[in-house]
C-alpha positions as CSV (number, residue, x, y, z in Angstrom):
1,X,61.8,97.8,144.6
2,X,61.8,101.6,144.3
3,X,62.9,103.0,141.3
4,X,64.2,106.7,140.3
5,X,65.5,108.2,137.7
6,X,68.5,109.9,137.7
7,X,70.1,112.7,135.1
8,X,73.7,112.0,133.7
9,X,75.7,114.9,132.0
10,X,78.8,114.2,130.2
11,X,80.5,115.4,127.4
12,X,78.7,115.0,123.8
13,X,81.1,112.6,122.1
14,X,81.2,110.8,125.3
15,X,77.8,110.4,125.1
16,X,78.0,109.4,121.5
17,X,80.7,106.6,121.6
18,X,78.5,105.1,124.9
19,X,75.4,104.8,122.6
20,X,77.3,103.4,119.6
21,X,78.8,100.6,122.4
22,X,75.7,99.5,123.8
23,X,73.6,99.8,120.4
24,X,76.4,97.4,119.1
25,X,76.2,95.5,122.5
26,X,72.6,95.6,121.5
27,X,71.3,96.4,125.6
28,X,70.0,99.6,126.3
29,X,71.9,102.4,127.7
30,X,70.1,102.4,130.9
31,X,70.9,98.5,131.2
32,X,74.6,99.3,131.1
33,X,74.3,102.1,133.7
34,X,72.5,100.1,136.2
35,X,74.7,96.7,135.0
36,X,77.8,99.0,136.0
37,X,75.8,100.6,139.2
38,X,75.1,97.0,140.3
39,X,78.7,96.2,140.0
40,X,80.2,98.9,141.7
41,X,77.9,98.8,144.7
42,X,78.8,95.6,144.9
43,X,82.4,96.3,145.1
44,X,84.2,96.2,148.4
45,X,84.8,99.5,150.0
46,X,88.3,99.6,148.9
47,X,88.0,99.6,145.5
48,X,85.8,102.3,145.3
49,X,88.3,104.7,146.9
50,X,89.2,107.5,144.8
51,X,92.3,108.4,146.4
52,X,95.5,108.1,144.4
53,X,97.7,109.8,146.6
54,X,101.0,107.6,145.4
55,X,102.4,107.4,141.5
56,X,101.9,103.3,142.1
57,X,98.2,103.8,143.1
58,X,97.4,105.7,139.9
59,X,99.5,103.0,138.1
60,X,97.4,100.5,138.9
61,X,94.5,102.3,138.6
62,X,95.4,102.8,134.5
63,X,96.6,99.4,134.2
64,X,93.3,98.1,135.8
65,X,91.3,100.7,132.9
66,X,94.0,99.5,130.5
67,X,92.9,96.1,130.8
68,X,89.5,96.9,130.5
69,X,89.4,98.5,127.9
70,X,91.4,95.8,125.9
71,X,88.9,93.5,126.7
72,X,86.0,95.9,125.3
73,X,87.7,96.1,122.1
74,X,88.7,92.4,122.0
75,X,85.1,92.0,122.2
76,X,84.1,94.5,119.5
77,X,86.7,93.0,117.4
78,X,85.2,89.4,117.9
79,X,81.9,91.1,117.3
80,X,82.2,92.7,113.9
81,X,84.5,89.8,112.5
82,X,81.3,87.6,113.4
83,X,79.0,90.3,111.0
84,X,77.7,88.5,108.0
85,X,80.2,89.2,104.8
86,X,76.8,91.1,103.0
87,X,76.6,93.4,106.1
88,X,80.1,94.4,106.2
89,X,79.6,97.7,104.2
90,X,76.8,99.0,106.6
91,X,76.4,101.1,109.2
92,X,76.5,98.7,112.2
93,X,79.4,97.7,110.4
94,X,80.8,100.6,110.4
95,X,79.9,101.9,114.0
96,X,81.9,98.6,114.9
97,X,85.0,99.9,113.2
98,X,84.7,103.2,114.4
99,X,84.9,101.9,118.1
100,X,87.1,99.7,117.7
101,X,89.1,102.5,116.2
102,X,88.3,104.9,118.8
103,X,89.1,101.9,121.4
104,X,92.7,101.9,119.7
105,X,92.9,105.9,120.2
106,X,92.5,105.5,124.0
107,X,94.7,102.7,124.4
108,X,97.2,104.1,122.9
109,X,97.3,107.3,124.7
110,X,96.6,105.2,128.0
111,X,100.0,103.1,127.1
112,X,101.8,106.2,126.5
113,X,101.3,107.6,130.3
């Protein structure tokens, strides 16, 4: 298989809260990119359109990220419940309630739309 390397540039706190997720996921960041690459090249031809030219197209497209992300912070939540009670006051602890708090931030904006 030939491999390359490719150069992603996103915004800082971006950046930040994708480390914190897949340090807590405990996979590497470039495991999560080529997880969701794999995915999405996978993914019939119509759901990779980017073309929301109706209100009920975009709706579905937010409800579909909605949903997602509910399930991300389900499994956050399931995560740092399932952190030993003498770990609770450290930092992957804390990272944990930080995304889930982020997590709630988004949905929350995404449910006001």
């Amino acid at each position: 298989m030939d491999k390359k390397q490719i150069k992603v540039l996103v915004d800082a706190e971006l950046a930040q809260t994708f480390k914190q997720a897949c340090e807590t996921a405990r996979i590497s960041m470039a495991e999560a990119l080529v997880q969701h690459m794999t995915a999405f090249s996978k993914a019939p031809a119509s759901s990779k359109e980017t073309n929301y030219t109706t209100r009920k197209q975009r709706r579905r497209a937010i409800n579909a990220i909605t949903k997602q992300l509910e399930q991300i912070k389900a499994h956050e939540e399931d995560y740092r419940d399932r952190i030993p009670e003498n770990l609770q006051c450290s930092s992957v602890y804390e990272r944990a309630e930080e995304l889930i708090s982020k997590l709630e931030e988004v949905l929350e904006i995404f449910t006001e739309i």
